[in-house]
Residue, then its C-alpha position, 0 to 999 in steps of 0.5 A: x466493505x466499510x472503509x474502516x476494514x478497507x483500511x485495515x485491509x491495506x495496512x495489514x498487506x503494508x505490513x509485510x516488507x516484501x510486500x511494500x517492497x513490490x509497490x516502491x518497485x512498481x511506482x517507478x513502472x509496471x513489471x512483469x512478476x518475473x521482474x519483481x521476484x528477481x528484484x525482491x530476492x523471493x521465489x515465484x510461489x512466495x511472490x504470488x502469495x504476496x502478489x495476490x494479497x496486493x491484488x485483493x486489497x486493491x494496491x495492484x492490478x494485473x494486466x495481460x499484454x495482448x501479444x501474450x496472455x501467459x506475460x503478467x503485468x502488474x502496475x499500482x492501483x493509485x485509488x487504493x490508497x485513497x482511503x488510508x490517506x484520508x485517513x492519515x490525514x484525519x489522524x495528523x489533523x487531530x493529533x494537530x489540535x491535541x498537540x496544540x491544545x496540550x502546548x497551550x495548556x503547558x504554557x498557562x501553567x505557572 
């Protein structure tokens, strides 16, 4: 998958907000999926819709705690976003030279 499409990938899973819900909820600690449903007001089915589309882009990873295999865990992927930050970081820095360019610009007109 070339990184432009890794890109779209994650922030088309951003852009549900129960979805981005589940990642400020799992910066401060994993959670069980139980956990994360009572916490975003949605039903086990509907979390697991949005829980896979997290897993798939690689936002989220599912554990199995080796007491019970049946218990899922689910923690943040910190890689995942590497892609969309560089990207970010891309676009502010060329947003940074036009903007500088258009304020030089302004600034020789009479």
């Amino acid at each position: 998958m070339s990184a432009a499409a890794g890109i779209d990938r994650t922030l088309a899973a951003l852009a549900d907000p129960a979805r981005r819900r589940v990642i400020e909820l799992l910066r401060e600690q994993p959670r069980r999926a139980g956990e994360l449903a009572d916490a975003v007001g949605l039903n086990p089915p509907a979390l697991s819709r949005h829980l896979r589309t997290l897993k798939a882009t690689g936002l989220i990873e599912e554990s199995h705690p080796a007491f019970d295999a049946r218990v899922r865990i689910y923690s943040l992927r910190p890689q995942a976003m590497t892609e969309l930050k560089c990207w970010l970081e891309e676009t502010e820095q060329l947003w940074t030279i036009q903007l500088g360019a258009f304020k030089a610009h302004v600034e020789r007109a009479p």
